[in-house]
C-alpha positions as CSV (number, residue, x, y, z in Angstrom):
1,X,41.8,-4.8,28.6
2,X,43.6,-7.0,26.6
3,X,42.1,-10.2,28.3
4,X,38.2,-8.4,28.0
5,X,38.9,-8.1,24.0
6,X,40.1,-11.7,24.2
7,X,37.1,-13.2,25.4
8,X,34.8,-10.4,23.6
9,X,36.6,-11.6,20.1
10,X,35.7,-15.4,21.0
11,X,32.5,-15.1,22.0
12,X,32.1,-12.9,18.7
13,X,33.4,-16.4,16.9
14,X,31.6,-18.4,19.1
15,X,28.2,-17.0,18.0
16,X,29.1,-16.9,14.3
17,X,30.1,-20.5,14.7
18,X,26.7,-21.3,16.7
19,X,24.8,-19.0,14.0
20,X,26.6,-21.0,11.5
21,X,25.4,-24.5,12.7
22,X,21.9,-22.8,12.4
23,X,21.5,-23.2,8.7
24,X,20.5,-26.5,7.3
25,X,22.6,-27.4,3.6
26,X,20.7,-28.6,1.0
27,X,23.2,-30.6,-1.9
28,X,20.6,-31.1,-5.8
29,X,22.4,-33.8,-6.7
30,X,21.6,-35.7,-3.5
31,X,18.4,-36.2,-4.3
32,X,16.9,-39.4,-5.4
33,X,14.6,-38.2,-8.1
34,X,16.0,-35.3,-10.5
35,X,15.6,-32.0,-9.6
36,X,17.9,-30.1,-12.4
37,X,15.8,-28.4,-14.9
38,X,17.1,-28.0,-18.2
39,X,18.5,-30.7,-19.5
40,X,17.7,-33.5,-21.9
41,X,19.4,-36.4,-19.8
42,X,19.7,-37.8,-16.2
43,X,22.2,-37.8,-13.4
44,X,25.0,-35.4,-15.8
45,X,25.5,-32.6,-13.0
46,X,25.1,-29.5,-13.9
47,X,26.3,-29.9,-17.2
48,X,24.1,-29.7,-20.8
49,X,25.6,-32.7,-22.8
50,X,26.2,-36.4,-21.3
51,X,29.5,-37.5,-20.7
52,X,29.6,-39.7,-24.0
53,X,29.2,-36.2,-26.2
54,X,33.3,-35.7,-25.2
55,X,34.3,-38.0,-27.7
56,X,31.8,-37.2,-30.4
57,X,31.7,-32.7,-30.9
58,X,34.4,-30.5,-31.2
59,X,36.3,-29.7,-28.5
60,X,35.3,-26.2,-28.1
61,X,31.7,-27.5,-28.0
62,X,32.1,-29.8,-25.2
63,X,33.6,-27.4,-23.0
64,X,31.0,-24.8,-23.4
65,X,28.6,-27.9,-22.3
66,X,29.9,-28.0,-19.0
67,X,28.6,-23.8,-18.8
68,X,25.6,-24.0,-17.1
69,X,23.4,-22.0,-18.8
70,X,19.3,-22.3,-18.8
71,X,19.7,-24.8,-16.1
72,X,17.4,-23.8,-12.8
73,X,16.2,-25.4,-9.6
74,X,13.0,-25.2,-8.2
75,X,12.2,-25.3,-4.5
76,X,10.0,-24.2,-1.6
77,X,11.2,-22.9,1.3
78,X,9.3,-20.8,4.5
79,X,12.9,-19.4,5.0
80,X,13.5,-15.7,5.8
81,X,17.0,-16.0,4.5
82,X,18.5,-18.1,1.8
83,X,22.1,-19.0,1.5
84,X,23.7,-20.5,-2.1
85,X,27.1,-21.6,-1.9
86,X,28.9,-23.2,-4.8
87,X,32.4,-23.5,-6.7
88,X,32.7,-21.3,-10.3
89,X,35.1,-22.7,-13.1
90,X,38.0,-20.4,-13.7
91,X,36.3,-17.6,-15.8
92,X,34.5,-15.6,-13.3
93,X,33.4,-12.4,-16.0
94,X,34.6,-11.3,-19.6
95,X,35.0,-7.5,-20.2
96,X,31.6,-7.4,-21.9
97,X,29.8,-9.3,-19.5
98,X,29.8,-9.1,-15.7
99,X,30.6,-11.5,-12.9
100,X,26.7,-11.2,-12.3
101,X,26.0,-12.9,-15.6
102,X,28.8,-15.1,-16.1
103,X,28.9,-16.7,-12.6
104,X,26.5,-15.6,-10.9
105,X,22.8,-16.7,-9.7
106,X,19.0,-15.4,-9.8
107,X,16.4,-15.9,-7.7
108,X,12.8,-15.6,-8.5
109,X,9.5,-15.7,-6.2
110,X,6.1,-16.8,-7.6
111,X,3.7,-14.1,-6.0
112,X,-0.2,-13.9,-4.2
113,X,-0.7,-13.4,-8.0
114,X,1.1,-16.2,-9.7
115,X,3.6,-13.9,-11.0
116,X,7.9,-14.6,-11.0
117,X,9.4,-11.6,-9.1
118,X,13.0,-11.1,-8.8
119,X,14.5,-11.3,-5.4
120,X,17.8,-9.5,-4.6
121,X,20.4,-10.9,-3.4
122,X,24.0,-10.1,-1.2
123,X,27.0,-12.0,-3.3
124,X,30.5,-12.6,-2.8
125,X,32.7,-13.7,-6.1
126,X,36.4,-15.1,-5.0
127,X,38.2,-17.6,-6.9
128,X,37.3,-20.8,-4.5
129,X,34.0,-19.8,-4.0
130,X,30.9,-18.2,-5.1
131,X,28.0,-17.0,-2.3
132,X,24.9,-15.4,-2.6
133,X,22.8,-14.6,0.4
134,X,19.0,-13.8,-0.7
135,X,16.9,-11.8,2.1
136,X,13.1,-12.9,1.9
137,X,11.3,-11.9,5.2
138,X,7.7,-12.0,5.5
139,X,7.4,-15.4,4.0
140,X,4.0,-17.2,4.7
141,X,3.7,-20.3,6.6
142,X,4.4,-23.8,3.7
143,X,6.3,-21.1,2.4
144,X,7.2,-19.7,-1.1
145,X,7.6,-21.0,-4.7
146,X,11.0,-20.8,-6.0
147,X,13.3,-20.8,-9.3
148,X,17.2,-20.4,-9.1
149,X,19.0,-19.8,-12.1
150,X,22.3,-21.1,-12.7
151,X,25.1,-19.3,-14.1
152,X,25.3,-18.4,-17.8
153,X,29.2,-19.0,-18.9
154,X,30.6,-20.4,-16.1
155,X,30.7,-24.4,-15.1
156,X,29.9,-25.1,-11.4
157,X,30.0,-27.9,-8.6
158,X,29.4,-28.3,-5.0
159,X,26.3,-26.0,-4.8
160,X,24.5,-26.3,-1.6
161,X,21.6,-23.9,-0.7
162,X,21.3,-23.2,3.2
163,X,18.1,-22.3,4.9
164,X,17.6,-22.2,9.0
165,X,16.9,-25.7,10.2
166,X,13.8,-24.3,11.6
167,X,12.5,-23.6,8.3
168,X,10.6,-25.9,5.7
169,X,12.6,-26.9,2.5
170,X,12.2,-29.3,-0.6
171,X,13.2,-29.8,-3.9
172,X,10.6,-29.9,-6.4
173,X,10.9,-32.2,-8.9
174,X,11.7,-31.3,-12.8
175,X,9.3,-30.7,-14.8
176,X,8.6,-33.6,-17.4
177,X,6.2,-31.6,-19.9
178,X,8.5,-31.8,-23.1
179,X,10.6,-28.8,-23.1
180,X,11.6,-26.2,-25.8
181,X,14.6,-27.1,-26.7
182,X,17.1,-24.3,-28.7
183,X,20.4,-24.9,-30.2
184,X,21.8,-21.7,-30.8
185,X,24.9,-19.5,-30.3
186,X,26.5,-16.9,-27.5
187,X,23.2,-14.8,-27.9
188,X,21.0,-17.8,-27.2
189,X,23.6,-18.7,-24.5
190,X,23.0,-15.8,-22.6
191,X,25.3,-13.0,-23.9
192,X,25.3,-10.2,-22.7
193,X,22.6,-10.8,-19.9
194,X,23.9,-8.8,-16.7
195,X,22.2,-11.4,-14.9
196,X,20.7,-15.7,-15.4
197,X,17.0,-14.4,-15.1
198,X,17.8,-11.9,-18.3
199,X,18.6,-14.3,-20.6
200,X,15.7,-14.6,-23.1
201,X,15.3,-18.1,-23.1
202,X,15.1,-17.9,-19.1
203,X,12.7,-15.2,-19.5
204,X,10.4,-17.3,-21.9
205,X,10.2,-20.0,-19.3
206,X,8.9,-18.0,-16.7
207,X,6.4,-16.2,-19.4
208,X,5.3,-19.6,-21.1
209,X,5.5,-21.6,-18.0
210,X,7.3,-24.3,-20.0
211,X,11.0,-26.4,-19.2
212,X,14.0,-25.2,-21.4
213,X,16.4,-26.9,-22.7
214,X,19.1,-24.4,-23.4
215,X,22.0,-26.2,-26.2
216,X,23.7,-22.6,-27.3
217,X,27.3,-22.8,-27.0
218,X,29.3,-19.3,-27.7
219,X,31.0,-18.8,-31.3
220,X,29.9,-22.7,-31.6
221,X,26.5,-22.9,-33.2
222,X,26.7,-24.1,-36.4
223,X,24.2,-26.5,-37.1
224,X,26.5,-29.8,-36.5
225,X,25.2,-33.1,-37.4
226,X,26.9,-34.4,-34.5
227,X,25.4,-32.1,-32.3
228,X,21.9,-32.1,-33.8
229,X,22.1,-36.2,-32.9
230,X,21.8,-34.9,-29.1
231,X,19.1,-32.2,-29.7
232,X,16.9,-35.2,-31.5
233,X,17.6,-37.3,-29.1
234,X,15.0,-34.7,-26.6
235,X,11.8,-35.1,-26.8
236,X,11.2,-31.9,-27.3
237,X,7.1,-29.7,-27.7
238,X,9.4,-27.3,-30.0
239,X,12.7,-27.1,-31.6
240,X,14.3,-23.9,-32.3
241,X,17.1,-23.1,-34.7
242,X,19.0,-19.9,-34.2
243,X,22.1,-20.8,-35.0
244,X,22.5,-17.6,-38.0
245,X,25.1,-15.3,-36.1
246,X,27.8,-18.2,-35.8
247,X,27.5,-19.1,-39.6
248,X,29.1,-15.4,-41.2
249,X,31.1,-15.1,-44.0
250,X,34.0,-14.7,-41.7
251,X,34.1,-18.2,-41.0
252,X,33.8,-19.1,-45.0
253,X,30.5,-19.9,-44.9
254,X,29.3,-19.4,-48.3
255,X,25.5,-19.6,-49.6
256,X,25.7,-23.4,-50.5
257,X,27.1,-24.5,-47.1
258,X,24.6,-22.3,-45.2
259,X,21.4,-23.6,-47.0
260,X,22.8,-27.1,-47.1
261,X,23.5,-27.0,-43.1
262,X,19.8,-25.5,-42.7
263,X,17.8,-27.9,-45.1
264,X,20.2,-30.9,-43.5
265,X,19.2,-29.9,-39.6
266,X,15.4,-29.6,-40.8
267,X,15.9,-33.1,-41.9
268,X,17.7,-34.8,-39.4
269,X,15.1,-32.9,-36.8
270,X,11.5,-33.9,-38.6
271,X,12.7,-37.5,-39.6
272,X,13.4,-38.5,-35.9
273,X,10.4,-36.7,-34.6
274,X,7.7,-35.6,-37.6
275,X,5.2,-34.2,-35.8
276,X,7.3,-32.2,-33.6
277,X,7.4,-28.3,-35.1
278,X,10.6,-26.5,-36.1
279,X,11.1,-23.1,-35.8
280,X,14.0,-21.8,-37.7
281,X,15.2,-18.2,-36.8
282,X,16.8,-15.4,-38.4
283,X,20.0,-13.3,-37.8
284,X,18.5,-10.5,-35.5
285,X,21.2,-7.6,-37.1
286,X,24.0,-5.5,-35.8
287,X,23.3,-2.3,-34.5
288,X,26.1,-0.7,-37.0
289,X,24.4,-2.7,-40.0
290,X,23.4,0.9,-41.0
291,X,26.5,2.4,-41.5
292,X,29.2,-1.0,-42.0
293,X,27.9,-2.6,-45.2
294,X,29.7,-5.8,-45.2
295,X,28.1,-6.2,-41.5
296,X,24.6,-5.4,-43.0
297,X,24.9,-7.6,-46.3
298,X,26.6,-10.6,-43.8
299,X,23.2,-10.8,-42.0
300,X,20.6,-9.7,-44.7
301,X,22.2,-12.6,-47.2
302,X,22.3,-14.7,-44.4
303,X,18.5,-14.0,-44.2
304,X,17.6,-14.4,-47.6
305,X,18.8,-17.8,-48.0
306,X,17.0,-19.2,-45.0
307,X,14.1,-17.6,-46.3
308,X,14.8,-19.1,-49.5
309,X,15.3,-22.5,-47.7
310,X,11.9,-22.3,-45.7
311,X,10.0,-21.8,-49.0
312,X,11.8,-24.5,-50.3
313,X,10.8,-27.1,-47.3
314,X,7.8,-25.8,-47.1
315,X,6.8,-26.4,-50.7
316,X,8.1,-29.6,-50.2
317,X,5.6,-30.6,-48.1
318,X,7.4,-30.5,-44.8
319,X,4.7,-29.6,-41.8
320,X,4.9,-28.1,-38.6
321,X,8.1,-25.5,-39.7
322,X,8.0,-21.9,-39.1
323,X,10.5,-18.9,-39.3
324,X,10.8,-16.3,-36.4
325,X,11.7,-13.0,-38.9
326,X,14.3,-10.4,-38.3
327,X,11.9,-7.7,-38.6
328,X,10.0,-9.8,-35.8
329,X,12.9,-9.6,-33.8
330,X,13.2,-5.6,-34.2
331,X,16.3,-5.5,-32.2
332,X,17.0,-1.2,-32.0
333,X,20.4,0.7,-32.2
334,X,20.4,0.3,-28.4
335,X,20.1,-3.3,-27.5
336,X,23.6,-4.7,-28.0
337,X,26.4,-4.4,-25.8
338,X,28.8,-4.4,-28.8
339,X,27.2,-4.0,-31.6
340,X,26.4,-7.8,-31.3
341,X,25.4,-9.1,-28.0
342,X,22.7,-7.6,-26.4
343,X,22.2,-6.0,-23.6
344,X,19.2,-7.2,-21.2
345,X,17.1,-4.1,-23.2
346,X,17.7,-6.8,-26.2
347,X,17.4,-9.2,-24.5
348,X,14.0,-8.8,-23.4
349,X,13.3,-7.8,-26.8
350,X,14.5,-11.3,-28.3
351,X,12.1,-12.6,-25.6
352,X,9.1,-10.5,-26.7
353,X,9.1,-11.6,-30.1
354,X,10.1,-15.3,-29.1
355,X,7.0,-15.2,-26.9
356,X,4.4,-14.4,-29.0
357,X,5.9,-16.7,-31.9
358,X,6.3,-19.8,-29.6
359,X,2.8,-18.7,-28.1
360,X,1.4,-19.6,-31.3
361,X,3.0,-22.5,-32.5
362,X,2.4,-24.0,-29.2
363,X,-1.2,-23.4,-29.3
364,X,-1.4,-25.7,-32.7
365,X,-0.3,-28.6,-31.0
């Protein structure tokens, strides 16, 4: 008996080893031509600032640049089962936020219909190694369309995606329409999406059809001259500002500093690229603004002066700027996670209002 479970056990290993050997491993950064979407520059990984930024932001912003948020891969692939293996950075979730949306991945399918649908997937979360098997039967022959998102607060490397080597796959290239590009803060990072595909910029890509270029970096957006030299550098269709939540009294930011950091990134923005529009965004609230008044006077002053400094530019003369309102926004009483950070309900709701706001400026141009 013993000796029949012996050789029962390694033929069991024997299979999974041959079933194993099945799959063909596809590496992004292998390829000759770039394949990354969502990010201003070439050949950095799968990081959101190039390598000589170290030296030049603070150190807190440089190491929420190697977080992978907003960056996505696009592929086709006849495969009934994909495989995505990769290794996270050492923050896997945050008690707000779950190892889904931290680390995690998202897979979407363009339809018969030209519509993204979301396509569940099996994952495993260990220290070493992050794996996500996506089921996707029925595929036609030449296959499906494609977009993996990457995770939102976590850095990665080695991804490989695995399909059976008797399936089709390829990369597609990056798209090289100029991209909207937002420097913002956690929200505009991705907090508290339960999942990559929920964050609202991700969302607006699919909906607009246009490349992002996500530059939010958590507790860290506040309109920096030395990191508004990399968002002009991009040659962007739009660029937003939504950088409001991360510039609070808390951190001594009075009503000088505040309008002189907004007029300043206006500035630095339309004199490197003037015909390029500029859509400055207000603080979206706090769910317990109704009942904490130095919570609701934090983001209604906040308001009030970037009103105060659109007005300003725009009597000025300064073209192509718009403001994105917080009534626009609506956020409701149940959208956050915390009273801050929404939930993918807000989230969804920041992309609503987004949408229809980038819609239009976009249709200007």
């Amino acid at each position: 008996m013993k000796k029949f479970l012996t050789v029962v056990f390694s033929f069991i290993i024997m299979h999974a080893s041959v079933k194993a050997q099945e799959l063909a491993w596809y590496d992004p950064l292998s390829e000759d031509f770039g394949v990354v979407e969502g990010q201003g520059w070439q050949n950095i990984a799968f990081n959101r600032l190039p390598d000589t930024a170290k030296e030049v932001v603070r150190e807190p912003v440089w190491g929420l640049s190697r977080n992978a948020a907003g960056l996505l891969l696009r592929f086709t692939t006849g495969a009934n089962e994909i495989k995505v293996e990769f290794t996270p950075g050492p923050r896997l979730s945050m008690p707000h936020m779950p190892s889904t949306g931290v680390s995690g991945l998202d897979l979407y399918a363009r339809d018969g219909a030209g519509a993204w649908m979301w396509v569940r997937g099996k994952y495993h979360f260990g220290k070493d190694k992050v794996s996500y098997s996506f089921i996707t039967p029925d595929n036609p022959a030449g296959g499906k369309e494609y977009l993996l998102y990457l995770p939102l607060y976590n850095s990665l490397s080695d991804l490989k995606i695995g399909v059976e080597e008797s399936k089709d796959f390829g990369f597609m290239p990056k798209r090289e329409a100029p991209p909207i590009v937002v420097y913002g803060t956690s929200i505009a990072q991705g907090a508290c999406a339960s999942r990559p595909g929920m964050a609202w910029t991700n969302i607006v890509g699919r909906a607009l059809e246009v490349p992002m270029v996500n530059l939010a970096f958590s507790g860290n957006g506040r309109l920096e001259p030395e990191v508004l030299d990399y968002v002009k550098a991009i040659d962007a269709s739009v660029f937003v500002l939504d950088c409001l939540p991360n510039l609070g009294p808390w951190g001594g930011y009075t009503e000088k500093v505040v309008k002189d950091k907004i007029l300043q990134s206006v500035k630095m923005l339309k004199t490197a690229h003037p015909a390029t529009p500029v859509l400055l965004v207000e603080h979206a609230g706090y769910s317990d603004g109704w009942i904490d008044a130095d919570r609701k006077s934090a983001y209604t002053n906040l308001n009030k002066w970037t009103e105060s400094c659109f007005q300003e530019l725009k009597e000025a003369g300064v073209q192509g700027l718009f403001l994105l309102s917080h009534g626009e926004i609506g956020m409701g009483n149940d959208d956050f996670v915390d009273g801050t950070h929404p939930t993918d309900l807000g989230m969804q709701r920041y992309a609503d209002a987004y949408i229809k706001k980038l819609s239009e400026i976009l249709k200007e141009q």
